[in-house]
C-alpha positions as CSV (number, residue, x, y, z in Angstrom):
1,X,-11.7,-8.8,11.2
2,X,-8.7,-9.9,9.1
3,X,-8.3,-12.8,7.3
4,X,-4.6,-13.8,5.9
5,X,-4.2,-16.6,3.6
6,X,-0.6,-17.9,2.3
7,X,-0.1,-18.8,-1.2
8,X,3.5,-19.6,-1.0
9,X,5.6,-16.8,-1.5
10,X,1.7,-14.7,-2.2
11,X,0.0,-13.8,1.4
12,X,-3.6,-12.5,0.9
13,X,-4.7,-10.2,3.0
14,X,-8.3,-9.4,3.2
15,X,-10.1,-6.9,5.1
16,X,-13.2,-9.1,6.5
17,X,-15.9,-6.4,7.9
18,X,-18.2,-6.8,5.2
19,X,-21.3,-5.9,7.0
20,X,-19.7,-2.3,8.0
21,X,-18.0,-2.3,4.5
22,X,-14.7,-3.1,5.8
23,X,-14.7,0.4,8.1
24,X,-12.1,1.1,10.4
25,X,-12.4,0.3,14.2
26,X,-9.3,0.4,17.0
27,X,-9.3,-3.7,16.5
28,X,-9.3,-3.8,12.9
29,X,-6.1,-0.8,12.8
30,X,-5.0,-3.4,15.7
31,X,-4.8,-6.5,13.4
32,X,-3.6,-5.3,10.4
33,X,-0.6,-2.9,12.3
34,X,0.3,-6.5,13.9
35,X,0.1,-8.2,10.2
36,X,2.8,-5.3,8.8
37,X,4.9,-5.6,11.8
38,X,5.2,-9.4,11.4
39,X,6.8,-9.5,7.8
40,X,10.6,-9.6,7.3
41,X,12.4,-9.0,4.7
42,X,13.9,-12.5,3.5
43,X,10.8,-14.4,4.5
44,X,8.3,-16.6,2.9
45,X,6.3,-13.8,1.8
46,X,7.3,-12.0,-1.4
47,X,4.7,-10.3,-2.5
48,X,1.4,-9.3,-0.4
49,X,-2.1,-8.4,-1.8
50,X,-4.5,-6.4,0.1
51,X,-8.6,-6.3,-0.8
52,X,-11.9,-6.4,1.5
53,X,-14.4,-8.7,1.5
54,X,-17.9,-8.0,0.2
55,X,-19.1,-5.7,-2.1
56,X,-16.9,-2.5,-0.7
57,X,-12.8,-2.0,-0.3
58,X,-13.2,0.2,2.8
59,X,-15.6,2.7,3.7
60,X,-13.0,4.8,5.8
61,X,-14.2,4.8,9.5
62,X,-16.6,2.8,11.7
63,X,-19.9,4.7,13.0
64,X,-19.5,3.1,16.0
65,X,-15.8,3.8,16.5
66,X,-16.7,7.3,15.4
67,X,-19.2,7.9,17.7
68,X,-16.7,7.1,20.7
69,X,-14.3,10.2,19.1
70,X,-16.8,12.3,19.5
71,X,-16.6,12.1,23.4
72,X,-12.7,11.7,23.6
73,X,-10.6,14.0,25.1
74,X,-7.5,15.9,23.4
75,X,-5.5,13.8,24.8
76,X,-7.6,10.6,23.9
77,X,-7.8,12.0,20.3
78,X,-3.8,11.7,20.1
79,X,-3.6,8.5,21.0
80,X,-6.2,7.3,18.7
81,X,-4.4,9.3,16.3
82,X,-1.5,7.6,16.7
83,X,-2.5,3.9,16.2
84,X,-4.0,4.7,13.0
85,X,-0.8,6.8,12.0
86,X,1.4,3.8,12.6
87,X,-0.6,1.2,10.8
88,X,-0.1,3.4,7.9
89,X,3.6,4.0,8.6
90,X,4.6,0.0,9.0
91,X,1.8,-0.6,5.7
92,X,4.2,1.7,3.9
93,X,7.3,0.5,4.5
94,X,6.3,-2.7,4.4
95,X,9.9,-4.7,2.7
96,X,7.9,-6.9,0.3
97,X,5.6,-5.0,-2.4
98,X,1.7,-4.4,-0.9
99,X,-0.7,-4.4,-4.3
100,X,-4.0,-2.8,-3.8
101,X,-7.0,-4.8,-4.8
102,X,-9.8,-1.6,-5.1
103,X,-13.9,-2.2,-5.6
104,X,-16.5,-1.2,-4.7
105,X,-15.3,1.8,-2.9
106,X,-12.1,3.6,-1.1
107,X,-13.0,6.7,1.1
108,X,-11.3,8.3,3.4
109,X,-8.6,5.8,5.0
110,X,-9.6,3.5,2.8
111,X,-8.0,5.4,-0.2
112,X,-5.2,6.2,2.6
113,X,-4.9,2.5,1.8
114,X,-4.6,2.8,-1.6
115,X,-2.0,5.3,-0.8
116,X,0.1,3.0,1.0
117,X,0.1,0.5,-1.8
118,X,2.8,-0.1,-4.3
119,X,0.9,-1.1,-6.8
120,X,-3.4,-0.6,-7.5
121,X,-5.4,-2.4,-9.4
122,X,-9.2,-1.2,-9.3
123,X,-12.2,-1.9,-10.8
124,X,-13.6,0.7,-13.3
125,X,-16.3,1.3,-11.4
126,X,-15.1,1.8,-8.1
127,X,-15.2,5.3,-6.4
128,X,-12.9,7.1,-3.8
129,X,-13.1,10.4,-1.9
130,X,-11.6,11.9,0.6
131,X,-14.4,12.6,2.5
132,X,-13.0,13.8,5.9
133,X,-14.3,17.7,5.0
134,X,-17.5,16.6,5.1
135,X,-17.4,15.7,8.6
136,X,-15.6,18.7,9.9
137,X,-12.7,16.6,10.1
138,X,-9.1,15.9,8.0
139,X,-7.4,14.0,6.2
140,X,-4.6,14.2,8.0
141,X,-2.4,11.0,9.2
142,X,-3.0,9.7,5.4
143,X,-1.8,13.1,3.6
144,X,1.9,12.2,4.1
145,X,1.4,9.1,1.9
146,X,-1.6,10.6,-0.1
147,X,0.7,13.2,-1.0
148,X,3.7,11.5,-2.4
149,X,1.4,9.9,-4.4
150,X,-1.1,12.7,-5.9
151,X,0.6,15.3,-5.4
152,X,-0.7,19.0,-3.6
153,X,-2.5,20.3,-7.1
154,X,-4.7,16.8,-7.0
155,X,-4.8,17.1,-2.6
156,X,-5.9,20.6,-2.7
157,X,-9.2,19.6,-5.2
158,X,-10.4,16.5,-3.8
159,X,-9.4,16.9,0.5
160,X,-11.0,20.8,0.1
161,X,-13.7,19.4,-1.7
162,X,-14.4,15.9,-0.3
163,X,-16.0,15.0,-3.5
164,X,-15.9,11.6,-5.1
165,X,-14.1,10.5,-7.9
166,X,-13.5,7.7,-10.5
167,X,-11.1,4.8,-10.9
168,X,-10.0,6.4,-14.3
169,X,-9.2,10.2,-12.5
170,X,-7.6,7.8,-10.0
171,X,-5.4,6.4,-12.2
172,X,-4.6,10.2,-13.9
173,X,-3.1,11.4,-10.6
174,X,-1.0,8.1,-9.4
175,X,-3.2,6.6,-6.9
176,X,-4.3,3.7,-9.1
177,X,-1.7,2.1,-11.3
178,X,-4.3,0.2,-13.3
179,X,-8.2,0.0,-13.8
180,X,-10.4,-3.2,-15.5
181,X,-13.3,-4.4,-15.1
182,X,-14.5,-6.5,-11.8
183,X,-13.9,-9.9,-13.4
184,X,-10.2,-9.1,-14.8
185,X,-9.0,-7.9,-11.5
186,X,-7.5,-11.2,-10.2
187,X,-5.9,-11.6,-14.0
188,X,-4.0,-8.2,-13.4
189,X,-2.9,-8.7,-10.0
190,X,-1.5,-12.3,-11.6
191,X,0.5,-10.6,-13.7
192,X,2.2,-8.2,-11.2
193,X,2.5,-10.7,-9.2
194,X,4.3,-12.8,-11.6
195,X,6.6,-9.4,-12.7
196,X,7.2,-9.2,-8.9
197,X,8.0,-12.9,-8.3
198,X,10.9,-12.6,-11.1
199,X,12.4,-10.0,-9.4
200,X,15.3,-10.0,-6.8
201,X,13.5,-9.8,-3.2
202,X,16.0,-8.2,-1.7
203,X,16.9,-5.9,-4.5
204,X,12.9,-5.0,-3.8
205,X,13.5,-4.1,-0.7
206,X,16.3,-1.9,-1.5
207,X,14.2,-0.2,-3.6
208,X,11.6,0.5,-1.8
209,X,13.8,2.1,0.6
210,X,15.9,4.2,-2.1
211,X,12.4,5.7,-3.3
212,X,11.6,7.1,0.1
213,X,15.0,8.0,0.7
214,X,15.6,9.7,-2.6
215,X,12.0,11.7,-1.9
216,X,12.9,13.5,1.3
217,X,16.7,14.3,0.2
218,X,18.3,17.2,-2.1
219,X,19.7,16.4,-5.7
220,X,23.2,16.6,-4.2
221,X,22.7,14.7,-1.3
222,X,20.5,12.0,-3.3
223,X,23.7,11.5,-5.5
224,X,26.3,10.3,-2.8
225,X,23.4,8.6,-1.4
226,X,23.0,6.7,-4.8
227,X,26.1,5.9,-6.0
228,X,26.8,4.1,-2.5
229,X,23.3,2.2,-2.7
230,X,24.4,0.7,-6.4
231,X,28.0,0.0,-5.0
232,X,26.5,-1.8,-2.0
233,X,24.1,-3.6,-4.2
234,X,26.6,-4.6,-7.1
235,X,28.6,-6.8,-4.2
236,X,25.9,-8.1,-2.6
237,X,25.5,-11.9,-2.6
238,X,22.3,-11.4,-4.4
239,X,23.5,-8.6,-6.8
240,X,26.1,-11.2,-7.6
241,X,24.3,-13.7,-8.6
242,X,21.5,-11.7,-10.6
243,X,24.6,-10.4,-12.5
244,X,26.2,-13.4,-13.4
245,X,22.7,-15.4,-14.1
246,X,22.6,-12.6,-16.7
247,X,25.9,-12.9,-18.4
248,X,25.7,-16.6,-18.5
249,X,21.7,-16.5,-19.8
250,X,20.5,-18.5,-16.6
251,X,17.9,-18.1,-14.4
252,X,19.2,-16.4,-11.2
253,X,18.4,-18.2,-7.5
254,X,15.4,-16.2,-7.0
255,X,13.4,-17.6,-9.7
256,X,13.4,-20.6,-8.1
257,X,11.5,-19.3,-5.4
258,X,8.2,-19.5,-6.1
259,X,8.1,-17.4,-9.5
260,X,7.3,-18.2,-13.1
């Protein structure tokens, strides 16, 4: 149900339900939960790309996996629940950058994929929705992370409304970064890759982790917070040598790694 493919420091990881369009089911949430777990920072992995197989992203949630929520209990439901919420949680603070690769379509937790993504790259055409209204359901385990990106104007149009929308409003309310056509996709994602590779890994990771930290925090206590995150980073071994690679016009370490 997953596939994952190592480029060197690239790992592709592909969503590989195409007959269900790449739906959710407890195995697939299963697999791809284990995948996030699995990745350190400081690894071989530097920069990850997610996409599905087939003609569709993902579709949101299986019909048969559906139809088994149906006869769960409240207690059943919380569990369920839970699984999905913490494939999105480890997805999201994932310590190497996750790009999006969008077509076809993203509903429902599929564009709570998107949502987890640092960077998105879709194809014009492609449509998302949050469609959980129409089912007399919400959208609820993704609106943490579909809300830091879109914002509650954008969240109160499109989860009241379920309606779908285009790549191009996508990109207008920060869940997709960037939108070409079908073919230029992999060229895109190239390019961020290559803009990702260049950068510090570690320094990534840092700032992955100051952007969620800086989020949920005051303006005063973001400051201390701050000015001891650059301090830390400015004698780090890797700060160090970024810095002096700089002054001295060289490449630092890192580039070395797999970049060009």
């Amino acid at each position: 149900m997953l596939t994952i493919q190592a480029e060197g420091p690239v790992v592709r990881v592909t969503l590989n339900r195409p007959e269900v369009r790449n739906a959710f089911n407890e195995e697939l949430i299963a697999q791809l939960t284990a995948w996030a777990e699995s990745v350190t920072a400081g690894g071989a992995a530097r920069v990850a790309v997610l996409s599905g197989a087939g003609p569709v992203f993902c579709a949101g949630a299986d019909l048969t996996w559906m139809s088994k929520m149906v006869t769960y209990t409240h207690e059943e439901n919380i569990r369920d629940a839970r699984g999905m919420a913490r494939m999105f949680e480890v997805l999201d603070r994932l310590p190497i950058p996750l790009i999006g690769r969008i077509h076809g379509a993203a509903l429902g937790g599929g564009a709570g994929l998107a949502a987890v993504c640092d960077i998105v790259v879709a194809a014009e055409d492609a449509a998302f929705a949050f469609t959980e209204v129409k089912l007399g359901i919400l959208p609820a385990v993704i609106s943490p992370f579909v809300l830091a990106k879109i914002g509650r104007s954008a969240a109160r149009e499109l989860f009241l409304t379920g309606a779908r929308f285009s790549a191009a409003r996508a990109r207008e309310i920060g869940l997709v970064h960037a939108v070409g056509q079908a073919d230029e996709l992999d060229r895109m994602i190239a390019k961020y890759v290559n803009d990702l590779l260049t950068s510090a890994p570690s320094a990534i990771a840092a700032a992955k982790e100051l952007i969620a930290e800086v989020a949920r925090r005051s303006p005063a206590s973001a400051t201390e917070y701050t000015i001891e995150a650059i301090a830390a980073r400015r004698v780090s071994p890797e700060g160090q040598d970024g810095m002096s690679a700089f002054l001295a016009k060289r490449p630092p370490s890192w580039i070395s790694r797999g970049s060009s």
